[in-house]
Structure formats: structure tokens, C-alpha cells
C-alpha positions as CSV (number, residue, x, y, z in Angstrom):
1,X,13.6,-11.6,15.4
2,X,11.1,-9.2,14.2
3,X,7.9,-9.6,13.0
4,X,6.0,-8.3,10.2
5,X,2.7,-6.3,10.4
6,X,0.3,-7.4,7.8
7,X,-3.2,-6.0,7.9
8,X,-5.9,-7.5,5.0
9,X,-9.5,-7.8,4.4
10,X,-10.8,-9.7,1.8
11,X,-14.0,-8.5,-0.2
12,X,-17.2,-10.8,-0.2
13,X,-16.8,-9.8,-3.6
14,X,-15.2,-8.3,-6.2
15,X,-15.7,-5.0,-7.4
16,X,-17.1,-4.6,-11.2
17,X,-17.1,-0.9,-12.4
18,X,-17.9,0.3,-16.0
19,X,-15.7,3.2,-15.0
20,X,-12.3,3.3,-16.1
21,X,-9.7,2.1,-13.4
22,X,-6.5,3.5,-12.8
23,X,-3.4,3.0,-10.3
24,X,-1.7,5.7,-8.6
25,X,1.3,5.3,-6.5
26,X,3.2,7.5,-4.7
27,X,5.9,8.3,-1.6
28,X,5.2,10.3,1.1
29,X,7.5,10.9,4.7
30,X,5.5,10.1,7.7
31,X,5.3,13.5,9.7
32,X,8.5,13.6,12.8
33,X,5.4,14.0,15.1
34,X,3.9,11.4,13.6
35,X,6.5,8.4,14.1
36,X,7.3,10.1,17.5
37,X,4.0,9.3,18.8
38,X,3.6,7.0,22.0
39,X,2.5,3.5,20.2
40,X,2.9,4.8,16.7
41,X,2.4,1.0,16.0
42,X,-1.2,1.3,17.5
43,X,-2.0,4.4,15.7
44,X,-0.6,3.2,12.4
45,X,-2.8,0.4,12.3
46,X,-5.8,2.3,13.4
47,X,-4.7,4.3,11.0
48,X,-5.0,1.6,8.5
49,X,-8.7,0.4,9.8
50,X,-9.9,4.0,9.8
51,X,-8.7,3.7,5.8
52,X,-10.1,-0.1,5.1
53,X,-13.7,1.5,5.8
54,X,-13.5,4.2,4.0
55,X,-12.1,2.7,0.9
56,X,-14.4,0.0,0.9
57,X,-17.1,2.9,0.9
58,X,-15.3,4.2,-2.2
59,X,-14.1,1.0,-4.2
60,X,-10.5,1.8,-3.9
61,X,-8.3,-1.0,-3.3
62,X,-4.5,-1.4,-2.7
63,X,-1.2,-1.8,-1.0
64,X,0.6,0.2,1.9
65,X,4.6,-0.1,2.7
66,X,5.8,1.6,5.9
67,X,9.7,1.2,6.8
68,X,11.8,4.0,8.6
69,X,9.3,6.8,8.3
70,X,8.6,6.3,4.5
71,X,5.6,5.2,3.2
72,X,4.7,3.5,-0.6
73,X,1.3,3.2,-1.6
74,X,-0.4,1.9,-4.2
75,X,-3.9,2.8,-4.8
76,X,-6.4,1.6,-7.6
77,X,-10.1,2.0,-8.1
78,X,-12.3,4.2,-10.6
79,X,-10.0,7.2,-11.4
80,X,-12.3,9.5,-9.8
81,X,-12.3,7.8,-6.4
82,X,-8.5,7.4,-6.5
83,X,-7.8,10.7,-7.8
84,X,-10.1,12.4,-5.4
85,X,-8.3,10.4,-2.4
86,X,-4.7,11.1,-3.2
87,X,-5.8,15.1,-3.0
88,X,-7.3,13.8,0.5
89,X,-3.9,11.9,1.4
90,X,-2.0,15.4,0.0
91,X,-3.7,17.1,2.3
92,X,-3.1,15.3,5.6
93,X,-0.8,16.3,8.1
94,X,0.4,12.5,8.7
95,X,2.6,12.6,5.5
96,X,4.7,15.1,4.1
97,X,7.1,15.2,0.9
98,X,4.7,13.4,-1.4
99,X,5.6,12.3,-4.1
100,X,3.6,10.9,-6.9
101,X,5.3,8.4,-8.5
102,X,2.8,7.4,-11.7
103,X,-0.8,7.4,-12.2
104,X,-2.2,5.2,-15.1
105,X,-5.0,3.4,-16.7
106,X,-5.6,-0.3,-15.9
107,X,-7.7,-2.8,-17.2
108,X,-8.4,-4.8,-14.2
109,X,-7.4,-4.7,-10.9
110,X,-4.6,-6.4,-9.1
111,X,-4.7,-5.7,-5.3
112,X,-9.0,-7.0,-5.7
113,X,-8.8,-8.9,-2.6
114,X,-7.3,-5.9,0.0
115,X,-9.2,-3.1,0.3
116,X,-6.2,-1.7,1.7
117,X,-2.8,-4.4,2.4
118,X,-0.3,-3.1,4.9
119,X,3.2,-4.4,5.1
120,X,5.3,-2.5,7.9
121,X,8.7,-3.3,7.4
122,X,9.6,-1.7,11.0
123,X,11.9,-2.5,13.7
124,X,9.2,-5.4,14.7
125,X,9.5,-6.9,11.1
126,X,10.5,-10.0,9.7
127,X,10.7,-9.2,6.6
128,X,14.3,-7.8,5.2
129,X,14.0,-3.5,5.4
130,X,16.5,-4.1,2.4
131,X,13.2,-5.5,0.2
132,X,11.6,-2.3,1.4
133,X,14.4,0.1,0.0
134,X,14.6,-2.8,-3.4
135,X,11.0,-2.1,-3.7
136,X,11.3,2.0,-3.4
137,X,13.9,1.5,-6.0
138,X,12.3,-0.6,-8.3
139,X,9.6,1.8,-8.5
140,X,11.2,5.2,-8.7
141,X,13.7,3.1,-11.5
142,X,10.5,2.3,-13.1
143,X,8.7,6.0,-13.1
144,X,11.8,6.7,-15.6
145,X,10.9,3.5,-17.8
146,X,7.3,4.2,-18.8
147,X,3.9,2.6,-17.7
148,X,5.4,-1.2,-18.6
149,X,8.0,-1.0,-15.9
150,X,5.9,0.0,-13.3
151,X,3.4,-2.2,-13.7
152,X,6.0,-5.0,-13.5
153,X,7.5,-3.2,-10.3
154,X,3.9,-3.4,-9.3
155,X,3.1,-6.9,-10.1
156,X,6.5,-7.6,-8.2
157,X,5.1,-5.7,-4.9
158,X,2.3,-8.2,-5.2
159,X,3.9,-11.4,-4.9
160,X,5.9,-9.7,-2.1
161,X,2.8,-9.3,-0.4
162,X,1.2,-12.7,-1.6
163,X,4.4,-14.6,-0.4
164,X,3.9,-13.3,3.2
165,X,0.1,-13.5,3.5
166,X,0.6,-17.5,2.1
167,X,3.5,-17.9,4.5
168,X,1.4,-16.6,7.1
169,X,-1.5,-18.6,6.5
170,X,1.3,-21.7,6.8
171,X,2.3,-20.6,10.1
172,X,-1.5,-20.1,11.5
173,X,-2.6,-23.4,10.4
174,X,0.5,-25.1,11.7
175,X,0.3,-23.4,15.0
């Protein structure tokens, strides 16, 4: 059975901006050399804690998917601070074939709690690569349908991701 790899910090407390907020999700390919690495696993999660730091530094919360070499990500924060770390994440030799997906105003946040959520749906996961792929689809559907349907393909990312945190909170306390 494989098991899932879920990474999340919680704030102490939410973030409150008078900036405008904004969402930007995109695809990207995890470089060959990348996913060949010895523990890509390992790295992908320091990966991950390397990014929790920073975007807690710059208020930008969100979600990461990571199945078969393709990642998902959605990122929100003050438009600036996203905007400015997409051209970061553009720029790294980690990902190639980005593509971005949507990037539109919000009014409040809805990953607050994860300054940056990672669910890898790898060969160690639990969770169904299908959901992965349902997800992708949902969301490049969406891109076609206007800022409504991907906010509802982004809503359902979320209880994805609230499902398996609550799930494993079950397991934990049960253990």
C-alpha cells in the first residue's frame, strides 16, 4: 500500500493584508535530473521546507501536487509577492514546461492555514494518482470556463487536501 506525503504548517495567525490578494496556479514538469535524483523523496520535501520559510517571509500561502514528474500549484498571497515568486519558480532549473494556468483576484484566502500544503501522489502514496490526473483536468477544463470554474476546481483541491489532513489526524490519534 502506499502512503501519502503530506507536509503542513499552520500559521499562529492568520495573515491580514490591505493589499489586494490574488491566486495563481500553474503546471510545471519536474526536470529528468531532477526525479532521477538519489532520494528525490528527501530532496522534494527539503525542497518543500526550504519553500515553507520563505513564503512565510513573504505571506504567500498555498497548495503543491506532485505525481509522476508533474507538479500543480496553487499559490495565493498579495499579488506582488505571488507574482514576483512565480517569475522566481519560472526561473528555476527544478521545473520545466510551465504553464500558468490562471491568475486572479480573490477576496480572501483559502489555503490560510498552509503556508505551503504538499500532497505527493507518488509511487509511496495512498491516495488514488487517478485524483491527481482528475484534479490536473478539472483545472486545465476550468482555465477554458472563466475565473468561476476555477475557483470551484480550486475549492475542490481543498477538500482533497482537508479530507487527508482530517483523516490523518484520525489515524495519529488512534495510533
Amino acid at each position: 500500500m502506499e502512503t501519502v506525503h503530506v507536509v503542513t504548517t499552520r500559521f499562529r495567525k492568520a495573515h491580514v493584508s490591505d493589499m489586494p490578494l490574488s491566486h495563481l496556479i500553474y503546471l510545471s514538469n519536474a526536470a529528468p535530473w531532477f526525479v532521477r535524483m538519489k532520494n528525490f523523496e528527501a530532496k522534494l520535501q527539503a525542497l518543500c521546507s526550504v519553500a515553507r520559510v520563505a513564503n512565510q517571509k513573504r505571506r504567500v500561502t498555498g497548495l503543491l501536487l506532485y505525481n509522476s514528474g508533474h507538479f500543480l500549484q496553487v499559490l495565493e498571497g498579495e499579488n506582488e509577492a505571488v507574482t514576483k515568486l512565480f517569475e522566481k519558480i519560472r526561473i528555476d532549473l527544478r521545473h520545466d514546461g510551465i504553464v500558468r494556468l490562471a491568475h486572479y483576484p480573490i477576496q480572501e484566502r483559502v489555503f490560510e492555514r498552509w503556508d505551503m500544503g504538499l500532497l505527493d501522489f507518488g509511487s509511496q502514496s495512498e491516495l488514488d494518482p487517478e485524483l491527481f490526473h482528475e484534479s490536473l483536468a478539472s483545472l486545465r477544463n476550468a482555465a477554458f470556463g472563466g475565473v468561476q470554474s476555477i475557483r470551484s476546481a480550486v475549492l475542490s483541491l481543498l477538500r482533497v487536501f482537508q479530507e487527508h489532513e482530517r483523516m490523518q489526524t484520525l489515524a495519529e490519534s488512534s495510533a
